[in-house]
TORKOL-79029 format. One record per residue (C-alpha): x, y, z; residue in one letter; residue number from 1. Coordinates in steps of 0.25 Angstrom, whole numbers, always signed. Each point is the difference from the previous one (the first is absolute). Layout:
+-------+-------+-------+----+-----+
|    c1 |    c2 |    c3 | aa |   i |
+-------+-------+-------+----+-----+
|     X |     Y |     Z |  A | NUM |
...
+-------+-------+-------+----+-----+
! end
This chain:
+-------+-------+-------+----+-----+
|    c1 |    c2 |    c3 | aa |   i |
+-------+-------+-------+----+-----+
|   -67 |   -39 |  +103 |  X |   1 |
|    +2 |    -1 |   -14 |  X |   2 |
|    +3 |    +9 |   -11 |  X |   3 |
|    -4 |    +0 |   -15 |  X |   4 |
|   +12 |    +4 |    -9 |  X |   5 |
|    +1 |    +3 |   -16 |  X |   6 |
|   +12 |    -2 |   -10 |  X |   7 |
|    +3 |    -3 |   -12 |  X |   8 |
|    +3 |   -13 |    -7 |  X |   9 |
|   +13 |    -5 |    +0 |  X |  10 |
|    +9 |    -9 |    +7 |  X |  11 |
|    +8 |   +13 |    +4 |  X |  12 |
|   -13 |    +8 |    +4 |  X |  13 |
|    -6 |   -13 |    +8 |  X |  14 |
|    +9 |    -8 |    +5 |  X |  15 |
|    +9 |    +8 |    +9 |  X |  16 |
|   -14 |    +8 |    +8 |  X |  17 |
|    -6 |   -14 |    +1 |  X |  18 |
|   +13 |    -5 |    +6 |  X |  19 |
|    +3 |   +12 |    +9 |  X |  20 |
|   -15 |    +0 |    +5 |  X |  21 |
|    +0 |   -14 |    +5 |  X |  22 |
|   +13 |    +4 |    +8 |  X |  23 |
|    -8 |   +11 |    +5 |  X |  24 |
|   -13 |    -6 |    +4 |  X |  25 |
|   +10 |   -11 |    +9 |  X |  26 |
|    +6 |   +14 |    +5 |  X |  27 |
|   -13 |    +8 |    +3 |  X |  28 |
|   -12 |    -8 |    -3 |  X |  29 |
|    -5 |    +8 |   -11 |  X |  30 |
|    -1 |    -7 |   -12 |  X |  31 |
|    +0 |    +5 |   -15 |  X |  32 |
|    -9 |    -6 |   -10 |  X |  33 |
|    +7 |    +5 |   -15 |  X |  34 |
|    -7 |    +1 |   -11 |  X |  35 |
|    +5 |    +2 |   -16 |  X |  36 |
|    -2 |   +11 |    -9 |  X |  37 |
|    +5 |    -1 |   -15 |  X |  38 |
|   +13 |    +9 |    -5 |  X |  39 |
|    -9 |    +8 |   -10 |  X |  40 |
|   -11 |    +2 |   +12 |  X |  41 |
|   +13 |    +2 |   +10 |  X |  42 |
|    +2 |   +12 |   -11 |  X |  43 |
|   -12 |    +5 |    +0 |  X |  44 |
|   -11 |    -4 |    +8 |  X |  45 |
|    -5 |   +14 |   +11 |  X |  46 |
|    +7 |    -3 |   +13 |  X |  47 |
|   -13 |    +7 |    +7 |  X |  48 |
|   -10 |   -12 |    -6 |  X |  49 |
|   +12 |   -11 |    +8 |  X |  50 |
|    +0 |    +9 |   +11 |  X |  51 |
|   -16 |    -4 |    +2 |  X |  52 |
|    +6 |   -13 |    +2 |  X |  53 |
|   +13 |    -4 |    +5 |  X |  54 |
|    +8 |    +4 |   +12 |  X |  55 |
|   +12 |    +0 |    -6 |  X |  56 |
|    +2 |    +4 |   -18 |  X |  57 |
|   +15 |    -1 |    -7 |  X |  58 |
|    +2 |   +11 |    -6 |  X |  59 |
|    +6 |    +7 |   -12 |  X |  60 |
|    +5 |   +14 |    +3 |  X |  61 |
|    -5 |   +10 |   -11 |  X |  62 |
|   -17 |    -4 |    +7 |  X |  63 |
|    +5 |    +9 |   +12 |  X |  64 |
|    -4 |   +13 |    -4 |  X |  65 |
|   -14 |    -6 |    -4 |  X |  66 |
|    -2 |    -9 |   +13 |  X |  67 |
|    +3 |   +13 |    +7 |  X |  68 |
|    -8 |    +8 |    -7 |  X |  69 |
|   -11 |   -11 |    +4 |  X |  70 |
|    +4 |    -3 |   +14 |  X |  71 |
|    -2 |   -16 |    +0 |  X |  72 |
|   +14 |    -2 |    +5 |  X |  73 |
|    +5 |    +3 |   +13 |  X |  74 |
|   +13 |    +6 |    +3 |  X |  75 |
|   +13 |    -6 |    +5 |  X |  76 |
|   +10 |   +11 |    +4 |  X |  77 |
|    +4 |   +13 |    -3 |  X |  78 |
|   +11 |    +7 |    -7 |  X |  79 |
|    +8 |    -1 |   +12 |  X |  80 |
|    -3 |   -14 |    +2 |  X |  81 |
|    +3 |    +0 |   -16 |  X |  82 |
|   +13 |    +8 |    +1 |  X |  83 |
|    +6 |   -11 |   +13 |  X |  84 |
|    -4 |   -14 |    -8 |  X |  85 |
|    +6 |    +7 |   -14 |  X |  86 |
|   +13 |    -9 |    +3 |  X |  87 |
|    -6 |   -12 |    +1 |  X |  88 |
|    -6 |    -1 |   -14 |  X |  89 |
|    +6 |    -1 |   -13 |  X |  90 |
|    -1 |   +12 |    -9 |  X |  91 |
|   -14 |   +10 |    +0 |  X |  92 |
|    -6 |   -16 |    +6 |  X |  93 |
|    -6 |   +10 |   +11 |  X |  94 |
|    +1 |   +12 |    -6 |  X |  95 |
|   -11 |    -3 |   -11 |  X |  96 |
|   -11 |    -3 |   +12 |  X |  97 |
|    +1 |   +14 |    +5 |  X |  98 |
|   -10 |    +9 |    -4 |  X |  99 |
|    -5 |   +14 |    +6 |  X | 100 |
|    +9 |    -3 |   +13 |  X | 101 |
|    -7 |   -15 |    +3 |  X | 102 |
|    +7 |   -14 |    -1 |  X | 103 |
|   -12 |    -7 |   -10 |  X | 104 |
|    +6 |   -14 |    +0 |  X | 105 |
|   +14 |    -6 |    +3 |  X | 106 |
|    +9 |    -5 |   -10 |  X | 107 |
|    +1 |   -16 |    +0 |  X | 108 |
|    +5 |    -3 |   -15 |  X | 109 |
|    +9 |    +9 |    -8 |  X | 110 |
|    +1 |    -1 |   -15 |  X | 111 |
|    +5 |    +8 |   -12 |  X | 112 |
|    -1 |    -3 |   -15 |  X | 113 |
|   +16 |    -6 |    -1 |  X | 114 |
|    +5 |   -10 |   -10 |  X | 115 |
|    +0 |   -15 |    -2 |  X | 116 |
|    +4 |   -11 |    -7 |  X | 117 |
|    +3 |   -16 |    +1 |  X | 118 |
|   +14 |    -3 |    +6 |  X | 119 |
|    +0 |   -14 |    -6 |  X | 120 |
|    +2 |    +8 |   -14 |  X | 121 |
|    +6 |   +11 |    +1 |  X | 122 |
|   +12 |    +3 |    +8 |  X | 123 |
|    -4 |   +14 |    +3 |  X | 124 |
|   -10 |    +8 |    -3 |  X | 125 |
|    -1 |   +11 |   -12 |  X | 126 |
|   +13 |   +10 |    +2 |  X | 127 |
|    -8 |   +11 |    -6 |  X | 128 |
|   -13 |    +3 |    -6 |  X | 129 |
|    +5 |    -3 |   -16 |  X | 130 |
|    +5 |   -13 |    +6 |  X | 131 |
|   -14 |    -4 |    +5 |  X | 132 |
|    -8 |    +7 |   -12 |  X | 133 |
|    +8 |   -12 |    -9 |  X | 134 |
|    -3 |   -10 |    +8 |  X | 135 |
|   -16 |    +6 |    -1 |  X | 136 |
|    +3 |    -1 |   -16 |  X | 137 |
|    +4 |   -14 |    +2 |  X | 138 |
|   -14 |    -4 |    +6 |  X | 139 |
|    +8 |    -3 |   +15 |  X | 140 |
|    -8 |   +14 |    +8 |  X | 141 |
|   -11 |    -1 |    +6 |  X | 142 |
|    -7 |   +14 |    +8 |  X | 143 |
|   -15 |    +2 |    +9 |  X | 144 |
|    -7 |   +11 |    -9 |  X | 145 |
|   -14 |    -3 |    +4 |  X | 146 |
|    -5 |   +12 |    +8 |  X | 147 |
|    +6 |    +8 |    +8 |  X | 148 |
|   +14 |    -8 |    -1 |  X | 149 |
|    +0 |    +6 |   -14 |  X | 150 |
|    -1 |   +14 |    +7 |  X | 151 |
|   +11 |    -3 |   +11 |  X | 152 |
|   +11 |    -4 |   -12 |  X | 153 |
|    -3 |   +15 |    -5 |  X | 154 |
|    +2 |    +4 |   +14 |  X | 155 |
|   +12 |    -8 |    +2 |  X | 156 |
|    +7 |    +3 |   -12 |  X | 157 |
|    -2 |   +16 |    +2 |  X | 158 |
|    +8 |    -3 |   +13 |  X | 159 |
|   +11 |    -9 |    -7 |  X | 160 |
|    +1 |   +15 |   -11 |  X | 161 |
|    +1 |    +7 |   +13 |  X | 162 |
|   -14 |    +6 |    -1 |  X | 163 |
|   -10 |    -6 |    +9 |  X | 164 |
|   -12 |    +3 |    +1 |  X | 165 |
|    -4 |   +14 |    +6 |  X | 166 |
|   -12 |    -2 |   +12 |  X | 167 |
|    +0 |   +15 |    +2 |  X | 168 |
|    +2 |    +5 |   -13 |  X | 169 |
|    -7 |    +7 |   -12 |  X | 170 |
|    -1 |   -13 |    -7 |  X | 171 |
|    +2 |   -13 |    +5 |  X | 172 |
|   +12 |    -6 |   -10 |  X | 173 |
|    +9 |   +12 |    -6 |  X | 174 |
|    -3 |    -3 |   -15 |  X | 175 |
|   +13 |    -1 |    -7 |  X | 176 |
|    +7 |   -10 |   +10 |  X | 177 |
|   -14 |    -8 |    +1 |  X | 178 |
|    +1 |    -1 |   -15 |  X | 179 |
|   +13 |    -7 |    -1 |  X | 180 |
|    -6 |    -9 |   +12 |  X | 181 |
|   -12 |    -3 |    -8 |  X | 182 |
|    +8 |    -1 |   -14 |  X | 183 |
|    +9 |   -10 |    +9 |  X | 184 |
|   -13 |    -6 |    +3 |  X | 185 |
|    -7 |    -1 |   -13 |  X | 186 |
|   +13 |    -6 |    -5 |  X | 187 |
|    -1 |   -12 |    +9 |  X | 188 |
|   -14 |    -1 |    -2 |  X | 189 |
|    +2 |    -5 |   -15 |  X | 190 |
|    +9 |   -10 |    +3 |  X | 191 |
|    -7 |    -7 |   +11 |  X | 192 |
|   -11 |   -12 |    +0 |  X | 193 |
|   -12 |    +9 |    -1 |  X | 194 |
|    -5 |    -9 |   +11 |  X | 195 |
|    +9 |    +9 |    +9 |  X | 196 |
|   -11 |   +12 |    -2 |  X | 197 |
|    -8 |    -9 |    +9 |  X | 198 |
|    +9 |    -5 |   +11 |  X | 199 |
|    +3 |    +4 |   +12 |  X | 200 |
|   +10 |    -3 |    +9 |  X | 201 |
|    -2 |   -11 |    +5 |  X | 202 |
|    -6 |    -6 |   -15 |  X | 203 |
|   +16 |    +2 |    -5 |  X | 204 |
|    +7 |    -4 |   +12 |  X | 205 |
|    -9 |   -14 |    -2 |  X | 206 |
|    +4 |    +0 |   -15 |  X | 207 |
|   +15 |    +3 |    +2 |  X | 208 |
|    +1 |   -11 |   +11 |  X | 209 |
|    -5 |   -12 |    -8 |  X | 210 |
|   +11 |    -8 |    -3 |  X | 211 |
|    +0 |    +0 |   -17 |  X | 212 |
|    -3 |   +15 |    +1 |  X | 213 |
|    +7 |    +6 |   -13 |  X | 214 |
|    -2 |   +14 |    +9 |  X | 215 |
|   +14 |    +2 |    +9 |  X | 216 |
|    -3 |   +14 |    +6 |  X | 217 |
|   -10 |   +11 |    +4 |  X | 218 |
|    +6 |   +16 |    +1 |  X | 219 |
|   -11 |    +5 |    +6 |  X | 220 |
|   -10 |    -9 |   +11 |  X | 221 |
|    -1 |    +2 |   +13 |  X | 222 |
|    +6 |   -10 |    +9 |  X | 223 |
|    -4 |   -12 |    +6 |  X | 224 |
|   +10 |    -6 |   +10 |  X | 225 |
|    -8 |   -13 |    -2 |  X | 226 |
|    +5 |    -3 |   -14 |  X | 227 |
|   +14 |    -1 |    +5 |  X | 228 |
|    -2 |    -9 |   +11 |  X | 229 |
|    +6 |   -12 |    -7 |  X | 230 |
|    -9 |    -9 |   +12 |  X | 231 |
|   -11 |    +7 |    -4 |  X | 232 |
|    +1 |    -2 |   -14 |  X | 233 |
|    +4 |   -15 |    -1 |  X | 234 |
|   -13 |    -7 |    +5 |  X | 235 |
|    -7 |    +7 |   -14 |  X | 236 |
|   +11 |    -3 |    -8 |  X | 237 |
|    +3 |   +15 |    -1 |  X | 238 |
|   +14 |    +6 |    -4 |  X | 239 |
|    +4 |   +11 |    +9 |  X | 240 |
|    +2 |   +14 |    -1 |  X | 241 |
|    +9 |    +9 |    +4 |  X | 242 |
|    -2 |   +15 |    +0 |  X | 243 |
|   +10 |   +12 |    +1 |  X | 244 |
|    -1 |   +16 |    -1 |  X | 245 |
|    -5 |    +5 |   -13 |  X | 246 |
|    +6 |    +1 |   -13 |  X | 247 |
|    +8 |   +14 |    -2 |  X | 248 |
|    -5 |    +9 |   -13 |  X | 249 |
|    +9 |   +12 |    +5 |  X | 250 |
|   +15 |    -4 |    +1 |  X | 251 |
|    +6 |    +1 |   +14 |  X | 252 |
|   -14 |    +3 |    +6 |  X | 253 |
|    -7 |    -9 |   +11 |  X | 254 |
|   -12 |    -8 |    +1 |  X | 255 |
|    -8 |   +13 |    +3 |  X | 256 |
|   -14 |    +3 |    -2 |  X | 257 |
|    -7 |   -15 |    +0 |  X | 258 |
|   -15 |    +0 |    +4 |  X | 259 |
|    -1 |    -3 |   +12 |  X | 260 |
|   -11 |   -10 |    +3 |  X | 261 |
|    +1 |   -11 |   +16 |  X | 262 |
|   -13 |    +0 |    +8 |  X | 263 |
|    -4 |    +4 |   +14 |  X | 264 |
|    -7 |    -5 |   +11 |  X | 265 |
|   -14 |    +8 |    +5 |  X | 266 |
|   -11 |    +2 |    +9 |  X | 267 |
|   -14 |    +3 |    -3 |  X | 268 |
|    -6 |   +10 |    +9 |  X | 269 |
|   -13 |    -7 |    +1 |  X | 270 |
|    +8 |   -15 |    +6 |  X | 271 |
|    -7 |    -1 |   +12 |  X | 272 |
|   +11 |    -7 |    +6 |  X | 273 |
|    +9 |   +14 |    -3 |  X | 274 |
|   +12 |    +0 |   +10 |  X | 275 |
|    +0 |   -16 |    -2 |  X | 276 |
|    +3 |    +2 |   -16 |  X | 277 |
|    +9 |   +12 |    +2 |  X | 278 |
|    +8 |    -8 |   +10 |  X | 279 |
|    +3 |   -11 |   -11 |  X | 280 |
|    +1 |    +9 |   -12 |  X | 281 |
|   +14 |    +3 |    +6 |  X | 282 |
|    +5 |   -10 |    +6 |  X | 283 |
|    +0 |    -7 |   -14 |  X | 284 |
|    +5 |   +13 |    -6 |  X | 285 |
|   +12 |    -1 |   +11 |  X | 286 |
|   +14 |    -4 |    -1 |  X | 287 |
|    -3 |   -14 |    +8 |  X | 288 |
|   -11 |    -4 |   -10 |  X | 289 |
|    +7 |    +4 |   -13 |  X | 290 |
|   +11 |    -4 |    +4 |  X | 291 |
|    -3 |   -14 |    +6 |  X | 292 |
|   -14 |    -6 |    -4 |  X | 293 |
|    -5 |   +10 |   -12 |  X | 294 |
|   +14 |    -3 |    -9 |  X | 295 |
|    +0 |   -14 |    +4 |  X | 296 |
|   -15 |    -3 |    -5 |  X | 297 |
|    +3 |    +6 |   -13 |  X | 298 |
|    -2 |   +15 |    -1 |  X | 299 |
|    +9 |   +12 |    -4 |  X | 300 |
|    +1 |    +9 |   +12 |  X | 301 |
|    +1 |   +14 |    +2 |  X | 302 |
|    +9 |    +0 |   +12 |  X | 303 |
|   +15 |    +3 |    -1 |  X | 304 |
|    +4 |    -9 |    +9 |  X | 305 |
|    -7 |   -11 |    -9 |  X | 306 |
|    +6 |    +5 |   -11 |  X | 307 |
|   +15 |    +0 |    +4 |  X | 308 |
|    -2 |   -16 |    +7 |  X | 309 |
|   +10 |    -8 |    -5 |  X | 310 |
|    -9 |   -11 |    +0 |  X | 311 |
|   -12 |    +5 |    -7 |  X | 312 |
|   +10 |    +5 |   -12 |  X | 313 |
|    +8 |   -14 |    +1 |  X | 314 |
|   -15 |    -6 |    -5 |  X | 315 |
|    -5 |    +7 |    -9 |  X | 316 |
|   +13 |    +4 |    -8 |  X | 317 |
|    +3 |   +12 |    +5 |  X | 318 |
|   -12 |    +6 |    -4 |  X | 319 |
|    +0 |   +12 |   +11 |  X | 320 |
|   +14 |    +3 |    -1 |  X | 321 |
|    -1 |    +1 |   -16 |  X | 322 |
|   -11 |    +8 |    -1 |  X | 323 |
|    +2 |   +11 |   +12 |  X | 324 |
|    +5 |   +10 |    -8 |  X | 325 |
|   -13 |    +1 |    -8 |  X | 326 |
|    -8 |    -1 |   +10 |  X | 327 |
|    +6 |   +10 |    +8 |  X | 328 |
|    +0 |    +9 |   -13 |  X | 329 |
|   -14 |    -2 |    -2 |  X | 330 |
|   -13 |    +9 |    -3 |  X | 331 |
|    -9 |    +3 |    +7 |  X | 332 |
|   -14 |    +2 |    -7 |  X | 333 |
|    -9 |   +11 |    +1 |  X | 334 |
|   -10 |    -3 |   +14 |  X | 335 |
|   -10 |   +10 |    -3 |  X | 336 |
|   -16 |    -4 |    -1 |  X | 337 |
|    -1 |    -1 |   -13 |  X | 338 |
|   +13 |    -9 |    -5 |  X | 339 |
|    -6 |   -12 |    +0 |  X | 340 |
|   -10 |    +3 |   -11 |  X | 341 |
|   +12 |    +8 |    -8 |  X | 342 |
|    +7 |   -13 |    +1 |  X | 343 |
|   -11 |    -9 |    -4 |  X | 344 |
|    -3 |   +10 |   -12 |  X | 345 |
|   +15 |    +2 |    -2 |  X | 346 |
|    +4 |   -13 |    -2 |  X | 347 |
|   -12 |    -5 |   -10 |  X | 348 |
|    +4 |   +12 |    -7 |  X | 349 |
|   +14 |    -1 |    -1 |  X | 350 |
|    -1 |   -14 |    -4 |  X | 351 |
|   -10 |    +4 |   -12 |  X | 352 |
|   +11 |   +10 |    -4 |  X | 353 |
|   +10 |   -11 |    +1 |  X | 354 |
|    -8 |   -11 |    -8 |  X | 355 |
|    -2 |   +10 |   -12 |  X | 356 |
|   +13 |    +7 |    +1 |  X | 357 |
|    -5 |   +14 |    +2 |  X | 358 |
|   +10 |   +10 |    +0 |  X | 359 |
|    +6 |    +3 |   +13 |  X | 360 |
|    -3 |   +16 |    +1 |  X | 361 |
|   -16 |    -5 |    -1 |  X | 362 |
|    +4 |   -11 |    +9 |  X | 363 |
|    +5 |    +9 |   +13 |  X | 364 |
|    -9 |   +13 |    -3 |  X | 365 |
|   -13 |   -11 |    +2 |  X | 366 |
|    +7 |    -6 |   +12 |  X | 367 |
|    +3 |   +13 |    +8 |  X | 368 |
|   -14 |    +5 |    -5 |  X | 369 |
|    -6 |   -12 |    +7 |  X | 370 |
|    +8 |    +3 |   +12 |  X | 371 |
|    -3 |   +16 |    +0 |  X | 372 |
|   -15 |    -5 |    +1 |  X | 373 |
|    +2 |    -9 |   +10 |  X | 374 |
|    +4 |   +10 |   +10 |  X | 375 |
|   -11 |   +11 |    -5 |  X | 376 |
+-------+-------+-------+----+-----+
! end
């Protein structure tokens, strides 16, 4: 038997499904074939037109409500079954695949925007958000701003004022609070390389790790455990990276309120090899696998017991135990059918907003307007 799978292109999103599937087809028999799907397409591209095709998709949380609503995946538990695994993941890892009382996918990669920066050059990181604002004068910030990442630094930095972002709510993002965040914004916006509007994660990362890099931190990038794996790193001749709970804005406050983003494992309702796909789906989203073959292939699990190994802090520079608080804090987005066009529409809008300094009071009211419609 063998199964078609689909996720997205990166060493973190490849390398750990290819590894645990060839330990599974020595297990079972059942073999994986993976294919790759860009970050941008990762973002945006219909789960429903994937779910034609592969037995197995990665997944980003905030497509659940639409793949419900069009029935291409097939459940994997219940809000029972979701209630007894909550302890096993890291922060709303699990939580963000529930929807109206059905398991959707299961968490197998955990992330949240948190902040980082080149230990080789700087001793510790930005104590406070002036601090790193001077370095950004100085030309040593980088930040992703391309679409959507622009629209989870909003979201992020509502939840460092103590305002994140309200699902439920009237309106999305509670307008004075989100103003400051967007001022906060707009502010480091001018002083970056305007190349920044057009990176993503990944794009800065790979500039802040190149060895002469002027740039020596990032405040807002979601992270990726494979910068700081110095073993990783050294065959490119890449610096690494280490990362750490995010900047405070409010004194005394906590890392609260950082977009949650990670991925998780589904299965398509139309795989023909159903029980088969929902068999592997979690395993490799068990404690074993994240633990054992997942984090030692290079990928950033969503299990806690992966993320308090000694071992796997020990070699990526304490990269979990740094950045737990912000990830246990974290956001989580609006699920609802029509996010993923608010966020595609709220992102290109925001950064229009951002490249022509628009006031912040226009900024928000066209942001939560976008968002209003979404849901009509």
């Amino acid at each position: 038997m063998r199964l078609r799978g689909m996720t997205w292109d990166h060493p973190r999103g490849y390398d750990p499904l290819a590894a645990c599937s060839a330990l599974w087809r020595e297990r079972t028999g059942v073999g994986i074939e993976w294919q790759r799907r860009s970050l941008q397409d990762f973002e945006s591209l219909p789960v429903a037109q994937l779910a034609a095709s592969y037995d197995l998709i990665v997944i980003d949380h905030p497509h659940v409500g639409q793949i419900t609503r069009q029935r291409c995946l097939a459940p994997l538990g219940t809000a029972t079954d979701a209630a007894r695994l909550q302890k096993e993941y890291v922060g709303a890892s699990l939580a963000s695949y529930l929807w109206q009382g059905s398991l959707w996918a299961l968490p197998i990669d955990a992330a949240a925007q948190v902040q980082a920066w080149r230990p080789d050059r700087l001793a510790h990181p930005p104590a406070d958000w002036q601090a790193m604002v001077e370095l950004a004068a100085a030309g040593a910030v980088l930040c992703p701003l391309r679409p959507p990442h622009d629209l989870m630094a909003l979201f992020t930095l509502c939840g460092l004022l103590g305002s994140p972002g309200r699902v439920d709510g009237p309106e999305l993002l509670a307008p004075a609070a989100a103003g400051i965040a967007y001022e906060l914004l707009r502010e480091l916006t001018a002083l970056l390389d305007p190349a920044c509007l057009a990176m993503d994660p990944i794009a800065v990362l790979e500039r802040l790790s190149e060895p002469q890099s002027a740039c020596v931190c990032s405040p807002l990038v979601y992270g990726y455990v494979s910068y700081s794996r110095p073993r990783d790193s050294a065959p490119a001749g890449r610096a690494a990276i280490a990362f750490g709970d995010l900047l405070p804005i409010v004194p005394g406050a906590g890392p609260r309120g950082s977009a949650l983003g990670g991925t998780g494992i589904a299965v398509s309702a139309r795989s023909p090899h159903l029980q088969a796909a929902i068999e592997f789906a979690h395993w490799v989203a068990g404690a074993e696998a994240q633990r054992g073959p997942y984090v030692e292939s290079g990928g950033q699990p969503a299990s806690r017991a992966a993320w308090e190994d000694a071992a796997a802090n020990a070699a990526s520079l304490d990269f979990y135990r740094n950045t737990r608080a912000t990830l246990e804090s974290a956001w989580l987005r609006p699920r609802h059918a029509g996010y993923m066009r608010f966020q595609h529409a709220a992102g290109a809008r925001l950064l229009a907003a951002l490249e022509s300094a628009e006031p912040a009071r226009s900024a928000i009211a066209a942001i939560n307007r976008l968002h209003h419609e979404a849901r009509s």
